[in-house]
Structure formats: C-alpha cells, structure tokens
C-alpha positions in Angstrom: 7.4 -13.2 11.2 5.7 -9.7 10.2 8.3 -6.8 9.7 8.8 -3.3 9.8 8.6 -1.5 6.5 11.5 0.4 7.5 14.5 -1.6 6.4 12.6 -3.2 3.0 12.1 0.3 2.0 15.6 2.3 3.0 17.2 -0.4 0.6 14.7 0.3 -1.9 15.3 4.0 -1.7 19.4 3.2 -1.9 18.7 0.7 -4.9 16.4 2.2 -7.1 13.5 0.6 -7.0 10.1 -0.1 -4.9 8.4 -2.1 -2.6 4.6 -2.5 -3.6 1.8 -2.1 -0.9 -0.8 -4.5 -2.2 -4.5 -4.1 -0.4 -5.9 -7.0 1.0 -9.6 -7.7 1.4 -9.6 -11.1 2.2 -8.6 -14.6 2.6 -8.1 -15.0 -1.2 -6.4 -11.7 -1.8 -3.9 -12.0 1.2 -3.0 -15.6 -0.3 -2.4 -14.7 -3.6 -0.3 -11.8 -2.5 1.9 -13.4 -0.1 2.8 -16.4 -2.6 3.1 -13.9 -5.7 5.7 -12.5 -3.3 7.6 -16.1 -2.3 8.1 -16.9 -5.5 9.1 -13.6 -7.1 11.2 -13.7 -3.8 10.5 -9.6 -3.5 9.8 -7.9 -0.2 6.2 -6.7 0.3 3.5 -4.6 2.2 0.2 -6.1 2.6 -2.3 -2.9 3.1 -5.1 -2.7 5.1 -8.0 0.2 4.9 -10.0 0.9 7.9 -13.1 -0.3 5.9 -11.0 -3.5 4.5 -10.1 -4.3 8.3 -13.9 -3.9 9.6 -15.1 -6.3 7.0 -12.6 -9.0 7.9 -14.2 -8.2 11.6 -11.6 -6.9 13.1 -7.0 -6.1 13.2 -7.0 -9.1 15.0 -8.2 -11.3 12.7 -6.4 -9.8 10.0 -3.2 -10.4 11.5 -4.4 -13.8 12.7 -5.2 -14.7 8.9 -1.9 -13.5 7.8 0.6 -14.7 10.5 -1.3 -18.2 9.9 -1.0 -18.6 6.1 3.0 -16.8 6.3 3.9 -19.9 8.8 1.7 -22.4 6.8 3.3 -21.7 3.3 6.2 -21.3 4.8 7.0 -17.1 3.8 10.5 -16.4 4.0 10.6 -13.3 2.4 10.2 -10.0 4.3 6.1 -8.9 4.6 5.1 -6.1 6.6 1.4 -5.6 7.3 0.6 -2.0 7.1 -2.9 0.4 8.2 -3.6 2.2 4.9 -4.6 5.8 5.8 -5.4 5.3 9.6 -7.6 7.7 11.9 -5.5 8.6 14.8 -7.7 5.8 17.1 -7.4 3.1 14.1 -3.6 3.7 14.5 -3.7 2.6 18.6 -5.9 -0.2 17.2 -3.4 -1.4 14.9 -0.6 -0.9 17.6 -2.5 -3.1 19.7 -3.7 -6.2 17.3 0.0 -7.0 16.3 0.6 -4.8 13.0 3.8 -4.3 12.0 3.4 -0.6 10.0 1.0 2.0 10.3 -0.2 5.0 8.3 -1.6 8.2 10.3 -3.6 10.1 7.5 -3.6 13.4 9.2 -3.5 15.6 5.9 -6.9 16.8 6.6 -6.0 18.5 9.6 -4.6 21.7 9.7 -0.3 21.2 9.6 0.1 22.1 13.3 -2.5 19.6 14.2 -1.3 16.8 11.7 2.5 17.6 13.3 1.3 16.9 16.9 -0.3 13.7 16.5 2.4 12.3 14.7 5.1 13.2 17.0 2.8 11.2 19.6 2.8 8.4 17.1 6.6 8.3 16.3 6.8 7.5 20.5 4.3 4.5 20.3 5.6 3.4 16.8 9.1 3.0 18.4 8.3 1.6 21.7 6.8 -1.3 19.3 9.2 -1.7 16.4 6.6 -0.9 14.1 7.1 1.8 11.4 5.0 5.0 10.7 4.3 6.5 7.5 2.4 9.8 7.8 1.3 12.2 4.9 1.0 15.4 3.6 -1.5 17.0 1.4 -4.2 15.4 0.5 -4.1 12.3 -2.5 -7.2 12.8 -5.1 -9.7 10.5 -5.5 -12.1 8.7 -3.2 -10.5 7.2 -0.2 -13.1 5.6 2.4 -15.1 8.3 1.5 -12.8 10.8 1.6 -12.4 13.1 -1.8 -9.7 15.3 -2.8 -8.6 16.0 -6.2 -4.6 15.4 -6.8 -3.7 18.0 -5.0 0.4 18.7 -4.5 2.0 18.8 -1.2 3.8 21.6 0.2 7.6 20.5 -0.1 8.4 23.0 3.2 5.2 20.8 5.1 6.8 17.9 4.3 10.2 18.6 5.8 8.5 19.8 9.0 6.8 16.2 8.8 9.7 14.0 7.7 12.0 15.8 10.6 9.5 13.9 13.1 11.7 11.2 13.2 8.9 8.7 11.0 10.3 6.3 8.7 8.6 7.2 5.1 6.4 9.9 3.8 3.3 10.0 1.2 3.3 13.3 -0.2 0.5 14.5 -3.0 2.0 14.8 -6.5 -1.3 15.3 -8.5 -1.9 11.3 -7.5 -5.2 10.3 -7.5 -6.7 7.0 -5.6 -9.3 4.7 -8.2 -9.3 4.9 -12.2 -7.7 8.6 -13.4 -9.8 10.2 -15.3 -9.7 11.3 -19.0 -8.6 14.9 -17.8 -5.9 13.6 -15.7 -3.0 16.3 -15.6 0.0 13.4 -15.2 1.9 13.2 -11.7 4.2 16.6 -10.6 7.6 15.5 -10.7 8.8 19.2 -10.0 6.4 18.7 -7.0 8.4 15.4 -6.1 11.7 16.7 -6.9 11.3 19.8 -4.4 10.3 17.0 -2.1 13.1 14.9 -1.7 15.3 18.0 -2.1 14.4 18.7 1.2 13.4 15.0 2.5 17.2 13.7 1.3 17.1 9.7 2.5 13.3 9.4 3.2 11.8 7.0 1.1 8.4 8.6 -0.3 5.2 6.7 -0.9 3.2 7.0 -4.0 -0.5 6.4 -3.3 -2.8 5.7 -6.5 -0.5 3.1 -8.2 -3.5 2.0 -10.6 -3.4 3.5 -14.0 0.1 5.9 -13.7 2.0 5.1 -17.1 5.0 3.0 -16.7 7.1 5.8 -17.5 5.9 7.5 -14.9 6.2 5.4 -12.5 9.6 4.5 -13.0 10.8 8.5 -12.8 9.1 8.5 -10.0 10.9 5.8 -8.3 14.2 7.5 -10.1 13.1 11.0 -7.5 13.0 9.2 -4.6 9.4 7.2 -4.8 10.5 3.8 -2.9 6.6 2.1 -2.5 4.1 2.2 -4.5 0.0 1.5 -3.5 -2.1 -0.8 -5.5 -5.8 -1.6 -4.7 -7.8 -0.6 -7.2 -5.9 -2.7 -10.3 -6.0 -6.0 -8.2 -9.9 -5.3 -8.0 -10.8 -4.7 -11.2 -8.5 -7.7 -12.3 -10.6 -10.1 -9.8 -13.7 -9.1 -11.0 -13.1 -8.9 -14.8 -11.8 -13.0 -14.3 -14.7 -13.5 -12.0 -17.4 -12.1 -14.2 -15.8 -14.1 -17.0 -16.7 -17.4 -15.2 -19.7 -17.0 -14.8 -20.4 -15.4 -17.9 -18.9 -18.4 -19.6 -21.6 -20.7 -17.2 -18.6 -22.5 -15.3 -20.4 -22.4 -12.0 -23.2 -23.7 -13.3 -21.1 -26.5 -14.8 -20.2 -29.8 -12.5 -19.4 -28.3 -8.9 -18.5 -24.9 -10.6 -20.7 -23.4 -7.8 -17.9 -24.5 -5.4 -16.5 -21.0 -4.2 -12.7 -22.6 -4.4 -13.4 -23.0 -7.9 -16.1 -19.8 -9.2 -13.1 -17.4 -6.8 -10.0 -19.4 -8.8 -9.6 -17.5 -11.8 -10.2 -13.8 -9.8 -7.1 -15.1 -7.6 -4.7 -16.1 -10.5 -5.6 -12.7 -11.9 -4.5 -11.1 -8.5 -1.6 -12.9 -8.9 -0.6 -11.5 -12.6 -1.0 -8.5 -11.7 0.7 -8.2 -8.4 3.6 -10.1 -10.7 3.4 -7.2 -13.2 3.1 -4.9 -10.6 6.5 -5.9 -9.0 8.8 -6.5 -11.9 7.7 -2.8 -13.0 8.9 -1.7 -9.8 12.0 -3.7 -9.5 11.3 -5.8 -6.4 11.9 -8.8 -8.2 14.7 -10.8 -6.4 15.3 -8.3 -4.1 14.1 -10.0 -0.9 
C-alpha cells in the first residue's frame, strides 16, 4: 500500500535524519529501489519526473508497475510515490492515476501566482490523502529543461508558502540539479537557517542530492533538511556498471545479450548507491 510522505517525513524532521526520494525510470530502477529499501528496512520516496512518467507511457502504468512489484515482493516498509516538479495539469494527472505525493513546481511563477495554485492544490491534496510539496525559488541546474543557477529562496516567500497548509517545502539553497560544477559556491546554510526559522516543524526538501559533500549534507539535515533527491548519482552508477559489461565483452559472451543479464550489474549499482545514499542520511532501520 502506497503512502503519504507526510508521516515518514515529520518523524524524520523530529529524528534527525532523511527520507531519500530516489527517481525512477523504469522497471529495473523501481525494483532495485524498492528492495534496497526492504532490506535496509528505511522508509522511501520513489520520484517521478514528468519526462520519466511519459516514457513509462503514462501515471497509470507507473503506479500499476509499482503497486504490482510492492505486493509481489512483499514491501512492508512505508513507500510513497511522489511527482517530481509537477506542471499544475501533471499534478491533476497524478491525483487521478493513484499517486500518493505530489510536487507543484510553481517557482517560476511570479509568488502571488505560485501562492494561488497551491492553495487550490492543498484542497485536492487533502480530499485524497495524498501529500503536497511545493517550492520556492528556483533549484540550479537543468530540470526537464528548465535552467536556473542555485539560486536562494526568499525565507519571507517561504513562510507565505509553508502557511498554505502543505506538508513539506523545497526551498533553493544554492542547490543545483545534475553534476556541480568546478565553480560550485557550496549550499547556503544561512539561507536554510533563515528558512526554518520561519518554517519551524516543516520538513524542507533538498533537491540536487548528487555530488553535495557528506558534510554537507548531514548540516543540512541538522537545519531542518528531512528528504533528500537523488537521480542523477543512480544514473551515472547504472551506466558506468553497464558500460563496463560490455566493455569487458559479457554480452557477447554465452547469452550475455540477454537484457536480464547485460541490465544486471547497472541494477546492483543502483542498489549500492541507493544503500550509501540512505545510511548517509540515516533512514536506515527507521521504517
């Protein structure tokens, strides 16, 4: 049974530590995830991008796909399935196909804007169980084409937002989706401290989890920062195991060719990392 990220996350706010989001793309991806989870027995949030959810064909199938494999490997720990940075319409979508968590990515419109469409979504959220995360000021990087450059939220913005009655809040800290690069001027912790000044309980999302220090990351989760997003490192982990294989000829050795075989080692290494991944954000056990 999917969940609400509502409850997974106010404990990890209370405890300390952070629930990751973990992007799924497909069949391989959601399965690794969901049994790095099971046996780590830590709560997670399986993400899904506009883009991701068009190339499965569709919410519907997505949350066919995972409500299948949670009841055939038998999931007992708590999984939400989340909309990574939804449009307004992807949102009703989402609603509709049986998600359990939403993101409305308004932070492009102007505040007032941003503020009225997610009061509409805090109704439909709650009519549904589900739970909202909204966000404010923009996160760097490229996000389904979307660019912006690690910009820092306005803490006063985000206090108008997180009094909307939604249930967590991604706020830009100089946090930037993809590989940082070289110049990279490190994550604002005054930024984030101003934040949950103002925020108090609300746990705060950190988008762009590939490639922050560990030492960052854990101050972060020490000002408030309760789950974490990570796409970018489970990607580049399957394809550097992937390109290995083939490298090393194994598909063209036996039945190597055999997808369940060339796509084995790109899932283990989704699995280590999503295992790294959690016990450096402390969801280990915590289910």
């Amino acid at each position: 049974m999917l969940v609400s990220a509502t409850e997974m996350l106010q404990k990890a706010k209370a405890g300390h530590y952070a629930v990751g989001q973990f992007n799924i793309n497909n069949l391989e991806w959601t399965k690794a995830i969901l049994l790095t989870a099971q046996e780590l027995n830590s709560p997670v949030i399986l993400g899904v991008s506009e883009g991701a959810g068009k190339y499965m064909t569709g919410f519907k199938t997505v949350v066919g796909m995972v409500n299948g494999m949670m009841e055939e490997l038998n999931i007992t720990v708590p999984v939400a399935l989340h909309l990574d940075h939804g449009t307004y319409d992807g949102c009703l979508k989402c609603v509709e196909a049986g998600f359990s968590s939403i993101m409305f990515d308004g932070s492009h419109y102007p505040i007032e804007e941003n503020v009225e469409k997610t009061k509409e979504l805090v109704k439909i959220t709650r009519e549904h169980g589900m739970s909202l995360e909204a966000e404010v000021g923009s996160i760097g990087g490229e996000e389904d084409g979307v660019i912006g450059m690690g910009e820092c939220a306005d803490p006063n913005e985000c206090k108008m937002v997180a009094d909307l009655g939604i249930d967590f809040l991604a706020a830009g800290i100089g946090n930037i989706h993809g590989k940082y690069p070289a110049n990279w001027q490190g994550l604002s912790f005054e930024t984030l401290d101003a934040i949950q000044k103002l925020t108090g309980d609300m746990p705060l999302v950190l988008h762009g989890g590939t490639g922050i220090p560990t030492d960052m990351i854990k101050k972060a989760i020490d000002l408030g920062v309760s789950k974490i997003n990570v796409n970018t490192e489970c990607q580049l982990s399957f394809a550097a195991a992937t390109r290995k294989y083939i490298e090393e000829g194994k598909d063209l050795q036996g039945k190597g060719f055999d997808p369940r075989k060339l796509l084995a080692p790109g899932y283990e290494a989704i699995k280590a990392t999503v295992k790294e991944k959690m016990e450096i954000f402390g969801s280990v056990g915590k289910a």
